[in-house]
C-alpha positions as CSV (number, residue, x, y, z in Angstrom):
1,X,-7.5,70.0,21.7
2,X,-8.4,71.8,18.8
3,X,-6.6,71.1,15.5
4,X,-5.2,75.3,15.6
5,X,-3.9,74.8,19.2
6,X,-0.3,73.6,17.7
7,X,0.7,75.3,14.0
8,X,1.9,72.6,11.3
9,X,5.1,73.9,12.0
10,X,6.1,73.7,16.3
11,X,9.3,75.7,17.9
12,X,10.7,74.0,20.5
13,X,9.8,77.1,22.8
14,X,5.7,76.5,22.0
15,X,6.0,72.8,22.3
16,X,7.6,73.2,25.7
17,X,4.0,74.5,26.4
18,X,1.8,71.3,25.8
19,X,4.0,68.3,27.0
20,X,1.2,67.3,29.8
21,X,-1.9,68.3,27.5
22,X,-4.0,65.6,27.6
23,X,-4.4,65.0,23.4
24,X,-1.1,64.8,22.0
25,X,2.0,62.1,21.1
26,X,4.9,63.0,20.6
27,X,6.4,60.5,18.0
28,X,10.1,60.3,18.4
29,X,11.7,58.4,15.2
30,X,15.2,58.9,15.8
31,X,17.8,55.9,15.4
32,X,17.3,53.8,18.2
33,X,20.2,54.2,20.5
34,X,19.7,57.7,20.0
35,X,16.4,57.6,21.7
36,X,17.0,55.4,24.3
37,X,19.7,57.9,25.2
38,X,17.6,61.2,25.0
39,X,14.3,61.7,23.7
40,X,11.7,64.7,24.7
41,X,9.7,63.7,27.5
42,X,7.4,61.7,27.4
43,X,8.1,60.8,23.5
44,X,7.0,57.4,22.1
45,X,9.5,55.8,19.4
46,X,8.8,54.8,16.4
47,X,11.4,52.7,14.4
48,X,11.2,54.4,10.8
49,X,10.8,51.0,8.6
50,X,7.5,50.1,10.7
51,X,5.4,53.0,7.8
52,X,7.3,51.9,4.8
53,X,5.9,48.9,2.6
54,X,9.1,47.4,0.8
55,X,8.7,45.6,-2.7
56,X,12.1,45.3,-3.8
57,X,13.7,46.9,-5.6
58,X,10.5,49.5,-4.7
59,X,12.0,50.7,-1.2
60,X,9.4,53.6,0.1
61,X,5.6,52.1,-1.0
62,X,2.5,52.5,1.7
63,X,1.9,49.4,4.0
64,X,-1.9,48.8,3.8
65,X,-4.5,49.9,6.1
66,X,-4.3,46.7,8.9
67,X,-0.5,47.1,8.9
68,X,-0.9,51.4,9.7
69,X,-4.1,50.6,12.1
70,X,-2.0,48.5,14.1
71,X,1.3,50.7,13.9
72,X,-0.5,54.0,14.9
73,X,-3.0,52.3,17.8
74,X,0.2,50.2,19.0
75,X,1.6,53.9,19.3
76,X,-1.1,55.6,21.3
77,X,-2.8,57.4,17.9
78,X,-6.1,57.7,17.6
79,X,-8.2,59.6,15.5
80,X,-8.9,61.9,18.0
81,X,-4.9,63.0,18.9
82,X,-2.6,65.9,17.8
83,X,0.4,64.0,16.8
84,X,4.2,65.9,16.8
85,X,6.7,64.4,14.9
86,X,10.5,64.5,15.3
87,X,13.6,62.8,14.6
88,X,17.4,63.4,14.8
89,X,18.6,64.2,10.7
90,X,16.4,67.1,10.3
91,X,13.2,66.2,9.3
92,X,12.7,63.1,6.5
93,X,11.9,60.6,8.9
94,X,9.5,62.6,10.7
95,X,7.7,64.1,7.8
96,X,7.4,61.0,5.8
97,X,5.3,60.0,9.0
98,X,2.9,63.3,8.7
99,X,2.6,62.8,4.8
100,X,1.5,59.2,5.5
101,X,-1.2,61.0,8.3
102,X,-2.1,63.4,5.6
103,X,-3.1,60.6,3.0
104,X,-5.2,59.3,6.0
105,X,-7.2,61.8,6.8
106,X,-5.7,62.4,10.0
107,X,-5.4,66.2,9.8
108,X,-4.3,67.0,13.6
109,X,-0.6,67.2,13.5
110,X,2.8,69.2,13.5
111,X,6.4,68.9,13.0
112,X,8.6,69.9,15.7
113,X,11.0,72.4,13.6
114,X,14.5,71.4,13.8
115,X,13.7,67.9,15.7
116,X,16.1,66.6,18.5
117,X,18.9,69.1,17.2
118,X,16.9,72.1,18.0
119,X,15.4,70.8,21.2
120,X,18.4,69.5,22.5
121,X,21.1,72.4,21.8
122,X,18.5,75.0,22.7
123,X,18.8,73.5,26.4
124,X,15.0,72.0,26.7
125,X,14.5,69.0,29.4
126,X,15.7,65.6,28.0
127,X,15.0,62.1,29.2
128,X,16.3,58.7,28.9
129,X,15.0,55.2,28.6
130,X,12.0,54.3,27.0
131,X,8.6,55.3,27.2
132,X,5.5,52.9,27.3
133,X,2.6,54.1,25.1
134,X,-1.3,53.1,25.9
135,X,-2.7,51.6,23.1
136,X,-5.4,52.8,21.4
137,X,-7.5,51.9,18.5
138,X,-7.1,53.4,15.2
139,X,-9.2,52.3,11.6
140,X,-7.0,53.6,9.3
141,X,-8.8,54.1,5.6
142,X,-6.0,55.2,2.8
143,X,-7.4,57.3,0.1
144,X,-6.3,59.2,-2.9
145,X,-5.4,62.6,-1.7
146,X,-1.7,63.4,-1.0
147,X,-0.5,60.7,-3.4
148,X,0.3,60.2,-7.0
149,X,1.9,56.7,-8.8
150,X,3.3,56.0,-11.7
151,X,0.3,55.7,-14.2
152,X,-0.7,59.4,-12.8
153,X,2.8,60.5,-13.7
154,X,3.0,59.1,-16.6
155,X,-0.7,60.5,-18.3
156,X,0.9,63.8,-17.1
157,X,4.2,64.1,-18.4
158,X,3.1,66.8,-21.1
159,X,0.4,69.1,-18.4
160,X,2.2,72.1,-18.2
161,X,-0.2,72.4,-14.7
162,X,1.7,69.6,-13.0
163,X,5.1,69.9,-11.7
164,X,7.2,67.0,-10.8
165,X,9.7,68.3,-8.0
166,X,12.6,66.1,-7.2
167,X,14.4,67.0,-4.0
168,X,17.4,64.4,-4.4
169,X,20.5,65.8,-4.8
170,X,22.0,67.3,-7.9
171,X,24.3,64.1,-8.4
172,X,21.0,61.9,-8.5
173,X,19.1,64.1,-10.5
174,X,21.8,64.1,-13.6
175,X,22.8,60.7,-13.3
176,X,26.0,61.2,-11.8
177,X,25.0,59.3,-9.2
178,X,22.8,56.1,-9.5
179,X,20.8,54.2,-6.8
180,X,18.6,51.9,-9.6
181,X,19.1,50.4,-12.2
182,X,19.0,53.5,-14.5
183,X,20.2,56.6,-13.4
184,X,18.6,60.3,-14.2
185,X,15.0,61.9,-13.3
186,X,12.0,61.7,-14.5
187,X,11.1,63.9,-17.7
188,X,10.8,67.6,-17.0
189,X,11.3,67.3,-13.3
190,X,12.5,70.6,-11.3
191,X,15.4,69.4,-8.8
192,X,15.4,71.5,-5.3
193,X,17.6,69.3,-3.2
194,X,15.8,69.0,0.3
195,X,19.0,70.0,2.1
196,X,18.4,73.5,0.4
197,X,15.6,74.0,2.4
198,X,17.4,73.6,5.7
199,X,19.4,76.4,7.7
200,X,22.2,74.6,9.1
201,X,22.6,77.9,10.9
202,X,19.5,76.7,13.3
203,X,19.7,73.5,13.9
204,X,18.1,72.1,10.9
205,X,15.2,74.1,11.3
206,X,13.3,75.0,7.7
207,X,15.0,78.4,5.9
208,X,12.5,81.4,6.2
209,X,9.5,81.4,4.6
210,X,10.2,84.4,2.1
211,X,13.8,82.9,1.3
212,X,11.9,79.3,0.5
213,X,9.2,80.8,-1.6
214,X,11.5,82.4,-3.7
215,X,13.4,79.6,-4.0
216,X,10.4,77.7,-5.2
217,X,8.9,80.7,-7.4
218,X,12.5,80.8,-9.1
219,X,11.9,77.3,-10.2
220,X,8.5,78.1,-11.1
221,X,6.9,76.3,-8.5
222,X,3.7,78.2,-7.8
223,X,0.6,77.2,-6.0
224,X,-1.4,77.2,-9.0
225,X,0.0,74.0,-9.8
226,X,-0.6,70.5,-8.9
227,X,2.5,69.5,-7.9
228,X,4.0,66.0,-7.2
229,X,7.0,65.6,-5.1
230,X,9.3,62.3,-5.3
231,X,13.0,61.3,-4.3
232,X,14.4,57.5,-3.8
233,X,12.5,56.5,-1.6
234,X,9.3,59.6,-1.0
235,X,11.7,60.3,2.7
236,X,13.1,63.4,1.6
237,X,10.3,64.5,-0.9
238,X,8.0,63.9,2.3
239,X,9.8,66.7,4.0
240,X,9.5,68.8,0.9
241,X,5.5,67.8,0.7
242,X,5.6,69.3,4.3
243,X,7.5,72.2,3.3
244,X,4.5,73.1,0.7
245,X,2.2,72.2,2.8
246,X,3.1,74.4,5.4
247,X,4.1,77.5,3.0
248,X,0.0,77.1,1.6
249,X,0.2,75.0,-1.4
250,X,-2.9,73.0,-1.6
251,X,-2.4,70.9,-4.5
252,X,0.3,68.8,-3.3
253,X,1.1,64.9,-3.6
254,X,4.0,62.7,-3.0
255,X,5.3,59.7,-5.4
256,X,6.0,56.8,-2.9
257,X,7.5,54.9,-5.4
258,X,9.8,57.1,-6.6
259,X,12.6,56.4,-8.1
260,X,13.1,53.2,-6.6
261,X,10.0,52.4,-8.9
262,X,10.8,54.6,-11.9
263,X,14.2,54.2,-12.1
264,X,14.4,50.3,-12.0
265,X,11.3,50.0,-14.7
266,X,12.7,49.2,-17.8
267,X,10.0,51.2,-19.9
268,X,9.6,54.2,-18.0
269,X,11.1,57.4,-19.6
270,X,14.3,59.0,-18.0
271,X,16.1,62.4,-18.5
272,X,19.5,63.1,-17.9
């Protein structure tokens, strides 16, 4: 399978197309009675906390390389397969998975758009119980690209190149609401709430193209910029990272500490 046979971003309809081709997982990380009751066929589950390294208070950090070469092998991955993500709450779950195949190197995947919601209530085949993956063998190397921490953040506070986009919601972004030990965003951060970016009209899917752009251009989000995305935990930002990704930005990274980090650090700076 080549990487262009299944865009970054799959319709139910087109993924319909290549259940039985011989190359790809589908990685179902719904909650787990949730899978066990209907899953696509054929998915593998994935129980979200298995790719998240916890430091506490730090909730969302990478788990090193042996940890993620046994998680993806233990799933059927291998270098060599077109992974498909999905889950049940509209992408987070799922894209946090493809952001941590991105920083990998593992270029050969796609997000199914709208996950379980859109697969489901568009009336495509469901099945129950759960599905045995063949293991496979996966030497996972972690690199630089697709991420940023706190040191990286911090040397560009003042680069008027690098945009910090936080996609918590407005309450978390002003302080209103508090999940650390300090409450706020980081200094000159542009808040886009990731819920923005879905249409609850269909099923969760990602709004058009055109209407997300200007959303972004608005904000002054251009692809000329290197921009960083980061929420509590780098789960919702992932699905924003994927957004970008998907609309052409090239110059894209994700904060995994977030502000589960940068909020519970006594010395970092915070806005309000």
């Amino acid at each position: 399978m080549s990487e262009q046979t299944i865009a970054l971003i799959v319709e139910a309809d087109e993924l319909e197309q290549h259940l039985n081709d011989e190359n790809i997982c589908i990685i179902d990380l719904s909650k787990d009675e949730t899978y066990l009751q209907s899953h696509i066929p054929g998915a593998v589950h994935l129980q979200y906390p298995r790719i998240l390294h916890v430091e506490k208070p730090v909730m969302g950090l990478v788990p090193d390389s042996n940890t993620l070469s046994e998680v993806l092998g233990s799933l059927g991955i291998s270098p060599d397969t077109h992974v498909v993500a999905y889950d049940d709450e509209g992408g987070g779950k799922a894209c946090r998975l493809l952001w941590t195949l991105d920083i990998i190197g593992h270029s050969r995947y796609s997000l199914l758009n709208g996950g379980l919601h859109a697969w489901a209530n568009e009336g495509h085949a469901l099945e129950s119980g759960a599905v045995q993956p063949t293991p496979a063998n996966y030497q996972v190397n972690i690199g630089n690209k697709g991420i940023a921490n706190k040191d990286y953040i911090l040397e560009h506070l003042q680069d008027p190149n690098v945009v910090l986009l936080d996609a918590r919601s407005i309450q978390e972004y002003s302080g209103e609401k508090c999940f650390a030990t300090r409450g706020g965003h980081i200094p000159h951060a542009i808040n886009l709430d990731w819920m923005l970016t879905m249409d609850q009209q269909r099923n969760l899917r990602f709004l058009p193209d055109q209407q997300v752009q200007q959303m972004l251009n608005d904000l002054g989000i251009t692809a000329d910029k290197q921009i960083v995305t980061y929420c509590q935990t780098h789960h919702r930002s992932s699905h924003t990272y994927i957004l970008l990704k998907h609309l052409g930005y090239q110059n894209i990274a994700g904060y995994p500490g977030a502000w589960s980090e940068w909020g519970n650090l006594p010395d970092t700076p915070v806005e309000k």
